[in-house]
N, C-alpha and C positions, 0 to 999 in steps of 0.2 A: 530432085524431081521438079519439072515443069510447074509452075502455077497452075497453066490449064490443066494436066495430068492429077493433080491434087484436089481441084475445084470438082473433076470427073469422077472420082473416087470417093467425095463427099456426098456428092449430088446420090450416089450408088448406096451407099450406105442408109442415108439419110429414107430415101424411098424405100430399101428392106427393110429400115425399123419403121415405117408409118404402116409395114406388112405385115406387122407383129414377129420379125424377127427379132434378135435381139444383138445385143453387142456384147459381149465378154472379153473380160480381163485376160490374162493369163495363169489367173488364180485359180485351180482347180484341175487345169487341162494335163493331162498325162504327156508329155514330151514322148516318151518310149512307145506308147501305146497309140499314142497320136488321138486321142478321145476325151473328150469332157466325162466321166463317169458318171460325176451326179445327173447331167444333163440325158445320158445314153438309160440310166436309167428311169428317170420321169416319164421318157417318152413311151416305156417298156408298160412301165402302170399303168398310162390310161391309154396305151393304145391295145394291149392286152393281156384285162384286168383278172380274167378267167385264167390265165399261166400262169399271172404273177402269184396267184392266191395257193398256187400250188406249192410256190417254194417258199 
């Protein structure tokens, strides 16, 4: 990879975690499924918290 190509791909990164993204491992993420689970469901809870309470 290009320096610039690297330095462009920092720069990318760097800006979506000052956006509260985040950065993750590969620890956790299902290859098969292609989905972070614990992540898919955090998002599940507080975005809705009324379904969640059902199961």
């Amino acid at each position: 990879m290009k320096d610039n190509e690297k330095r462009f791909e920092e720069d990318i990164e760097s800006h979506l975690i000052n956006q509260e993204y985040r950065k993750l491992s590969m620890q956790g993420y299902d290859v098969s499924k292609g989905i972070y689970l614990d992540i898919l469901v955090e998002f599940i809870k507080k975005t809705q918290s009324k379904s969640w309470e059902r199961y």
